[in-house]
C-alpha positions as CSV (number, residue, x, y, z in Angstrom):
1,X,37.1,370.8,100.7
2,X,40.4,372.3,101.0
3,X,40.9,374.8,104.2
4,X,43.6,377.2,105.2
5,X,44.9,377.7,108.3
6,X,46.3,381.6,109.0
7,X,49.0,382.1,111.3
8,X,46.6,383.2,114.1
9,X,45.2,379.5,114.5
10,X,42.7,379.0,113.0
11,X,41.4,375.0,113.3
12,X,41.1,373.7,110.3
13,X,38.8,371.3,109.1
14,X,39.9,367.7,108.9
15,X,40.5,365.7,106.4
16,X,42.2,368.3,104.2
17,X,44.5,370.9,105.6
18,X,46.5,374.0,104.5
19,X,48.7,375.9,107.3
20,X,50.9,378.7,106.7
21,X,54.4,378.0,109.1
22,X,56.1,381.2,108.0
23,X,57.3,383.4,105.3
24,X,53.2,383.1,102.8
25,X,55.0,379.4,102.7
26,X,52.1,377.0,102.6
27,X,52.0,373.3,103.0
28,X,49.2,371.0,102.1
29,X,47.7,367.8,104.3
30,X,45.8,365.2,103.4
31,X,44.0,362.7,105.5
32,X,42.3,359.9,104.2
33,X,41.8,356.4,105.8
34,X,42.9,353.9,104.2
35,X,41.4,350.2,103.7
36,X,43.0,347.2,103.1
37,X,40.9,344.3,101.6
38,X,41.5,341.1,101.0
39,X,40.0,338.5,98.5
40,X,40.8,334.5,97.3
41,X,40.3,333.8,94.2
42,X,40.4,329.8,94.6
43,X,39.6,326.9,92.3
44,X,38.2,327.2,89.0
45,X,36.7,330.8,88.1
46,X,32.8,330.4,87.7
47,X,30.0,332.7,86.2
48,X,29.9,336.3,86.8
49,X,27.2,336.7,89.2
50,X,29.5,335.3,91.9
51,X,31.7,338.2,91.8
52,X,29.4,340.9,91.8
53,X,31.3,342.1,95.5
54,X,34.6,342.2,94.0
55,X,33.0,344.0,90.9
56,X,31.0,346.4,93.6
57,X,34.6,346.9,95.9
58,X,36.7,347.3,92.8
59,X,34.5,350.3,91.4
60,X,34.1,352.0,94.3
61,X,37.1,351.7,96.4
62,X,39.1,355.2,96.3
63,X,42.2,355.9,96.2
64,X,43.5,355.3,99.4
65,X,42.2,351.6,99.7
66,X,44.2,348.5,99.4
67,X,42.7,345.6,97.3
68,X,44.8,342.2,98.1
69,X,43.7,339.9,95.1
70,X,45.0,336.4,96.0
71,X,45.1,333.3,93.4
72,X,45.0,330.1,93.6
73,X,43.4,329.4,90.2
74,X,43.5,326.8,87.1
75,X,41.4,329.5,85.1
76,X,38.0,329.1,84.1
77,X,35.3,331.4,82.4
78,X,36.8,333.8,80.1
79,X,34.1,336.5,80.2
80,X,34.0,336.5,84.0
81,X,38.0,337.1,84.0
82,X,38.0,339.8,81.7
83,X,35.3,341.4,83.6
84,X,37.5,341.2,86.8
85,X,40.5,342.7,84.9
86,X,38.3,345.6,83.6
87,X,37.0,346.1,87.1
88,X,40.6,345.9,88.2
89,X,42.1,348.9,85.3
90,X,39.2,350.8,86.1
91,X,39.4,351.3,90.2
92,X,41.4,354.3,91.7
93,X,42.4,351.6,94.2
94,X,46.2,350.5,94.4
95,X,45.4,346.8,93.4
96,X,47.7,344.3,94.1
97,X,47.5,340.8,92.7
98,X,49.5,337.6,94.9
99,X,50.2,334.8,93.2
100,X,50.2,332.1,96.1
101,X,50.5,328.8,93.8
102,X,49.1,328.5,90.6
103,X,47.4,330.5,88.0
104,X,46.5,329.0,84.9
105,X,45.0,330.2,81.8
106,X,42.7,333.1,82.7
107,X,44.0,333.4,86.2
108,X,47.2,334.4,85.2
109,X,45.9,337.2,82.7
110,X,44.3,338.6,85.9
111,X,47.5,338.4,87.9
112,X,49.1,340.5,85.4
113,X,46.5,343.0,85.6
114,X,47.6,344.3,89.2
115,X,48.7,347.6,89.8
116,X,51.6,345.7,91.7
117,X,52.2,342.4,91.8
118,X,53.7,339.7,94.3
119,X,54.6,336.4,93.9
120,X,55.9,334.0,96.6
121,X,58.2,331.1,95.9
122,X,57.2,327.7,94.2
123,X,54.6,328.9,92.1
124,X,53.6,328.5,88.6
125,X,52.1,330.7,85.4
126,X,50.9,329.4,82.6
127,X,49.4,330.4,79.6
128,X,47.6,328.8,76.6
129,X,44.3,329.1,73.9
130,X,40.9,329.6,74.9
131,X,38.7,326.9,74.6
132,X,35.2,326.2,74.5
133,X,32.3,325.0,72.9
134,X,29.5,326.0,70.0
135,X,26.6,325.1,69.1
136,X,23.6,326.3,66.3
137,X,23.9,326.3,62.3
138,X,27.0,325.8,60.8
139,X,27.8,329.1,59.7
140,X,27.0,330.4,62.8
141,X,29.0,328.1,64.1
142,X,32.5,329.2,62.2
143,X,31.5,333.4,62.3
144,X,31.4,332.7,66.1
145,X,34.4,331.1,66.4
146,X,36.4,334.1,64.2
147,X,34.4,336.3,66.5
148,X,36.0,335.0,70.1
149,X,39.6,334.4,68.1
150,X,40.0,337.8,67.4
151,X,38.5,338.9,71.0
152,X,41.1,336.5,72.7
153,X,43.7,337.8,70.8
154,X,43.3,341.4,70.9
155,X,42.4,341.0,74.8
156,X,45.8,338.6,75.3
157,X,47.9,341.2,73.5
158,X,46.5,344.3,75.5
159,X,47.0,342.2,78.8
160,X,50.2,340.5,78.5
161,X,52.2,342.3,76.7
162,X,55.4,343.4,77.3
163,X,55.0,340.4,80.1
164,X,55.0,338.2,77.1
165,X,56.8,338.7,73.5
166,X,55.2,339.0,70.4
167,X,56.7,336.3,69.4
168,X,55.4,334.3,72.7
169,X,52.0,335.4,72.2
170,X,52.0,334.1,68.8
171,X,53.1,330.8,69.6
172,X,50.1,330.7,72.1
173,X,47.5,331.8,69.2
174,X,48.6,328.6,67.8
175,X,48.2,326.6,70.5
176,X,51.1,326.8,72.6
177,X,51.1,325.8,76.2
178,X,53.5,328.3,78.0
179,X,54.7,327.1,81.8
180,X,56.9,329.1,83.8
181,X,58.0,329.0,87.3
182,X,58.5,332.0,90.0
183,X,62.3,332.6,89.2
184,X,61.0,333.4,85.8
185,X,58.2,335.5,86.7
186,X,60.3,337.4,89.0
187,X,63.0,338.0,86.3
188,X,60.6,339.0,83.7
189,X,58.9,341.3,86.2
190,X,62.5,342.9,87.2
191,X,63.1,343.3,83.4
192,X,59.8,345.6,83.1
193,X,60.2,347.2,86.5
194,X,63.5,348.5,84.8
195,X,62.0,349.3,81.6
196,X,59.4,351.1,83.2
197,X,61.9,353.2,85.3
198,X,63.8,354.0,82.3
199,X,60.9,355.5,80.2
200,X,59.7,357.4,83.3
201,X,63.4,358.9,83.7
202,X,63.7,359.6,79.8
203,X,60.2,362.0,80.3
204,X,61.0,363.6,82.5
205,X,64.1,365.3,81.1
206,X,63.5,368.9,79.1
207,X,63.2,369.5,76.2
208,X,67.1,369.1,74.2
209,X,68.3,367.3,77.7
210,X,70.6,364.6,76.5
């Protein structure tokens, strides 16, 4: 609820406020807590149903909070990741993924799913093909596996790009291990960071602004 203060004094009600200093000039306020939270995601990522409070936070933070998502992971389940990145896209919270050492494989499509992301020094990324197992009929068998191809690579190309090139991206399809180290990471994240800037700048000129 949004209140508004008149120049006699009225009190108004917290945590939104509208006062009117002088001249019908009216300035807003806003106050919200904020929360910070914190989670490790350590060792190998396991079956869904151990995440369910990070799925829980994630979906009903707001958007003052804070979520601190730090990894330490060789990857692992690749259902259970994507659900953690879809929880991630779809919080109002300002999520931040910290990569503290390693994250391999699914891990690192999470890290690149932060709304900001940090990396310290001496750490590693890398990126390579799903892998699994099948079992029933033969032909269940092979419509399967075109059925989680195409899911990893429409969910790889929606997640890591422009992080990753085309080109990149293709060479992992094919089985392609990519490594790379935190100089790299933090190059290719200035690169975007500039990008980013650029296309923000470039709308918000008028209409016929050169």
């Amino acid at each position: 609820m949004l209140n508004r203060t008149t120049p006699e004094g009225t009190e108004p009600d917290s945590p939104e406020e509208a006062t009117v200093p002088f001249n019908g000039l009216i300035r807003y306020e806003r106050q919200m807590p904020i929360h910070q939270i914190s989670y490790y995601l350590c060792g190998d990522i396991g079956e869904p149903q151990h995440y369910t409070e990070l799925f829980y936070t994630l979906r009903t933070a707001s958007e003052t909070d804070l979520i601190y998502l730090h990894l330490n992971s060789p990857g692992g389940e690749f259902d259970t990741g994507l659900q953690i990145i879809n929880n991630i896209l779809a919080s109002e919270a300002h999520v931040i993924t910290v990569l503290e050492a390693r994250a391999y494989s699914m891990a690192a499509l999470i890290f690149l799913s932060g709304d900001e992301l940090v990396i310290h020094d001496n750490c590693q990324l890398m990126f390579h093909i799903y892998s699994g197992s099948f079992a029933g009929r033969g032909n269940e068998q092979q419509a399967e596996v075109i059925a989680v191809g195409k899911w990893f690579e429409k969910a790889m190309g929606r997640i890591c790009t422009p992080f990753l090139s085309d080109a990149e991206i293709g060479k992992i399809l094919k089985g392609s291990d990519l490594w790379m180290d935190s100089d790299e990471i933090q190059r290719r994240l200035m690169r975007l960071q500039r990008a980013r800037a650029k296309s923000a700048t470039a709308r918000k000129k008028p209409d016929g602004a050169t």
